[in-house]
C-alpha positions as CSV (number, residue, x, y, z in Angstrom):
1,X,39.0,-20.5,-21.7
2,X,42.9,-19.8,-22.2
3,X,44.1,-21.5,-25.3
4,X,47.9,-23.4,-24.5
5,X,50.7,-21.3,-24.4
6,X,47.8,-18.2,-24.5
7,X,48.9,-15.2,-21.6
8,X,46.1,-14.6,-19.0
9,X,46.4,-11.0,-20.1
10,X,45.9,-11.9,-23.3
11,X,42.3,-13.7,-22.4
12,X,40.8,-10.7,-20.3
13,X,42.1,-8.6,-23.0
14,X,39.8,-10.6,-25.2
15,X,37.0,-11.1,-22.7
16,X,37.3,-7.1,-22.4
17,X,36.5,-6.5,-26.1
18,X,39.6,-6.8,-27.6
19,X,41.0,-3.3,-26.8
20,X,41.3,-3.9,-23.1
21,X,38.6,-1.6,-21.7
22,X,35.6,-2.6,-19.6
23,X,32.9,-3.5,-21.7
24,X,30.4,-2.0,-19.3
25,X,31.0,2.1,-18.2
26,X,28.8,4.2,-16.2
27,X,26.6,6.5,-18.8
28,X,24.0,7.8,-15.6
29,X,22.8,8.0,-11.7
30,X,19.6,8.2,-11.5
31,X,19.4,10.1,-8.2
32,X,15.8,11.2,-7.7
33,X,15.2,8.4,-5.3
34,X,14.3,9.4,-1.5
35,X,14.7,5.4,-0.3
36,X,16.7,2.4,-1.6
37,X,15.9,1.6,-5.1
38,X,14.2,-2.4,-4.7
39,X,14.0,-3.2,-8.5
40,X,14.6,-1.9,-11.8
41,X,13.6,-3.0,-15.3
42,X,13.8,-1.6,-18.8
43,X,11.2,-1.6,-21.5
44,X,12.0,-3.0,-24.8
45,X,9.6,-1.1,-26.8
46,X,10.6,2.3,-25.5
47,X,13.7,2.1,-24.3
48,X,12.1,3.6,-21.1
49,X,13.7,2.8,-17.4
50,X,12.1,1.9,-14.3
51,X,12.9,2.2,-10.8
52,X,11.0,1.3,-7.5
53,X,11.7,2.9,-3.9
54,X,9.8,3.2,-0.7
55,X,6.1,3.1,-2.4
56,X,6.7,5.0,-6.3
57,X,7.7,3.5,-9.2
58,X,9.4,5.9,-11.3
59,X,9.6,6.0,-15.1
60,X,12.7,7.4,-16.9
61,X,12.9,8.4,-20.5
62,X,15.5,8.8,-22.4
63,X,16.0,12.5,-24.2
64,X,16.3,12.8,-27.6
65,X,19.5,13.9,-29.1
66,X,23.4,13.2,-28.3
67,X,25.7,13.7,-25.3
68,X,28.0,12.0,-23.0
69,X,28.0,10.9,-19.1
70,X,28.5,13.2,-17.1
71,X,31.4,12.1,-15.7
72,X,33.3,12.3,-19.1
73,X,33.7,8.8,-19.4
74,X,31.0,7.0,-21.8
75,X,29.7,9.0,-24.6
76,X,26.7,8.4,-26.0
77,X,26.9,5.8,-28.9
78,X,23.3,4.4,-29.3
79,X,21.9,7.8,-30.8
80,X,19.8,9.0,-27.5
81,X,20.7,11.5,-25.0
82,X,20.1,11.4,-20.9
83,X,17.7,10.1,-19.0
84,X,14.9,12.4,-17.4
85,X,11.5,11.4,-14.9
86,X,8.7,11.0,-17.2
87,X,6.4,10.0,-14.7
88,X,5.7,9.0,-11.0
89,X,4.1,6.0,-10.0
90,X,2.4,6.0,-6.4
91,X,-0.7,3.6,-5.4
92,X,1.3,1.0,-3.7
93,X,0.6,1.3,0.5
94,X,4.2,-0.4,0.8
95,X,7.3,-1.2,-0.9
96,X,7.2,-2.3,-4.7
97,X,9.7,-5.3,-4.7
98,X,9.4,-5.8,-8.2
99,X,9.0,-5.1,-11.3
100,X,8.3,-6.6,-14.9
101,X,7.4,-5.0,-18.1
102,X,5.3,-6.2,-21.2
103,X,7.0,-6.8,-24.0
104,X,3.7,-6.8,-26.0
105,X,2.0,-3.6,-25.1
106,X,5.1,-1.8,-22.9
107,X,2.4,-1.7,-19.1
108,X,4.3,-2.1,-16.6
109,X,3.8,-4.8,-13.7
110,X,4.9,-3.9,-10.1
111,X,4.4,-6.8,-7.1
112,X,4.6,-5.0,-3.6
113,X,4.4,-5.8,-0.3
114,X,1.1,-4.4,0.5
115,X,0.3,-8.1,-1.0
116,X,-0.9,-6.5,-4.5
117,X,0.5,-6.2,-7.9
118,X,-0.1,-3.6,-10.1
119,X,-0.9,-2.6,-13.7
120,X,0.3,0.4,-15.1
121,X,-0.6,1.2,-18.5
122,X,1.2,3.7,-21.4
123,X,-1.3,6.5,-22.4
124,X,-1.1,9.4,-24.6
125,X,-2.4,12.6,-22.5
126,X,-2.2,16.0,-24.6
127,X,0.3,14.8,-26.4
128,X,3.1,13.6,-23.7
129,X,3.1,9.7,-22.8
130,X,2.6,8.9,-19.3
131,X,1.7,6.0,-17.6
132,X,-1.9,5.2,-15.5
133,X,-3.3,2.4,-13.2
134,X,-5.0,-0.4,-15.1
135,X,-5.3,-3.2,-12.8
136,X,-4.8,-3.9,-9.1
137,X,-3.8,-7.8,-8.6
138,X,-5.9,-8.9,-5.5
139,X,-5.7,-12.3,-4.1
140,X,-1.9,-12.9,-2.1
141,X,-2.4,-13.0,1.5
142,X,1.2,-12.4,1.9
143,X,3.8,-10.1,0.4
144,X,4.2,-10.2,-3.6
145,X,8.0,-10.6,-4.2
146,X,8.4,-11.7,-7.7
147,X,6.8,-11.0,-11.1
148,X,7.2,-11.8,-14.6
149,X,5.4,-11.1,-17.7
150,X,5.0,-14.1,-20.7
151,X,6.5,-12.3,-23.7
152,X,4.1,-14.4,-25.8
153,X,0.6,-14.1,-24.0
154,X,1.1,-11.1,-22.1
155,X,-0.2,-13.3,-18.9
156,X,1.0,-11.7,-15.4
157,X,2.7,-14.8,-12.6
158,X,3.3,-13.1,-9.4
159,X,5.0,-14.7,-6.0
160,X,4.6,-14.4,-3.0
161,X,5.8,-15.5,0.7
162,X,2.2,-17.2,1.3
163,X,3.7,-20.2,-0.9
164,X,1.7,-19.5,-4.0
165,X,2.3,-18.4,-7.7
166,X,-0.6,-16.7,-9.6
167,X,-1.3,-16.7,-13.0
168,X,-2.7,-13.3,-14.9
169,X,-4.5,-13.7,-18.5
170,X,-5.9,-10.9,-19.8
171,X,-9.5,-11.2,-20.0
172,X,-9.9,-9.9,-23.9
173,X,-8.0,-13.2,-24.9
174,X,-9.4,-15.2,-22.7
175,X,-13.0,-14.3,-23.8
176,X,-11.9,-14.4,-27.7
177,X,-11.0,-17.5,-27.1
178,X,-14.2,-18.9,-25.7
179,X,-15.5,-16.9,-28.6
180,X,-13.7,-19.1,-30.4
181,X,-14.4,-22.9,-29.1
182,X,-18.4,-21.7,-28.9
183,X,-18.0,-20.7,-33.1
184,X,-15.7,-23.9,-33.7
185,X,-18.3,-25.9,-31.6
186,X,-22.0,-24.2,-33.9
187,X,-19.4,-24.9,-37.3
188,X,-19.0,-28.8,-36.3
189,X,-22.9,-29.0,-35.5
190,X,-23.8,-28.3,-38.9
């Protein structure tokens, strides 16, 4: 909001940063894509990217160590270098529409129009992280369109164009839990 007697240029100067630059500049293109990237997300607990095209999901890392863009015009500033592919996604029979990732345990959740969502978990293998299938989401007799991911619970919603929302718990809580009411429930017999 302009203050009275405050220049326009003076309030996008300060809604620039201050110095008049953009506060956003291009760092990367990620051009490995052979169809029209649907969705893209960003995992808070690795700082990993992810993409989804025709039917793959694809993971980007970022590389350790500095740099700049390679267009000249953003260097580096938050200590990592470039993003490369750490891993290729493909299980989907159609177009991943989009995608969510866990801010507890970093899987990633892609909802597709093959009328699944999918599960992809973080794994170790001889010593480089990569990313495997957990979990197909069965039950949407339409296309899946949306998903999120409770930052809390870890539970999975999904939408879809056959008018429904789904809810995902992961089963380990949900048994600990009846664990849990079945102790509570012997401890108040006694």
């Amino acid at each position: 909001k302009r203050e009275k007697g405050e220049s326009k240029e003076k309030v996008e100067e300060s809604r620039r940063g201050g110095d008049g630059g953009d506060p956003y500049v291009l760092m990367q293109v990620l051009s490995d894509h052979q169809y029209c990237v649907r969705a893209t997300a960003v995992c808070s607990l690795t700082g990993n990217l992810v993409t989804a095209d025709d039917s793959v999901i694809r993971v980007w890392t970022r590389e350790r160590g500095g740099g700049t863009c390679e267009e000249g015009k953003a260097s580096n500033t938050s200590g990592g270098g470039m993003f490369t592919l750490l891993a290729v996604l493909e299980g989907h029979a159609d177009s991943p529409y989009a995608l969510a990732i866990c801010t507890l345990t970093g899987n990633i959740v892609s909802a597709s129009y093959d009328f699944t969502a999918r599960v992809w978990g973080r794994r170790e293998i001889e010593g480089r992280s990569t990313y495997c299938l957990l979990q197909v989401l069965e039950g949407h007799t339409n296309c899946a369109t949306a998903v999120a991911v409770c930052p809390r619970t870890g539970a999975v919603v999904t939408g879809s164009y056959d008018f429904t929302a789904r809810v995902w718990q992961q089963q380990a809580e949900e048994e600990e839990g009846r664990g849990r009411k079945k102790e509570n429930k012997g401890k108040a017999g006694k």
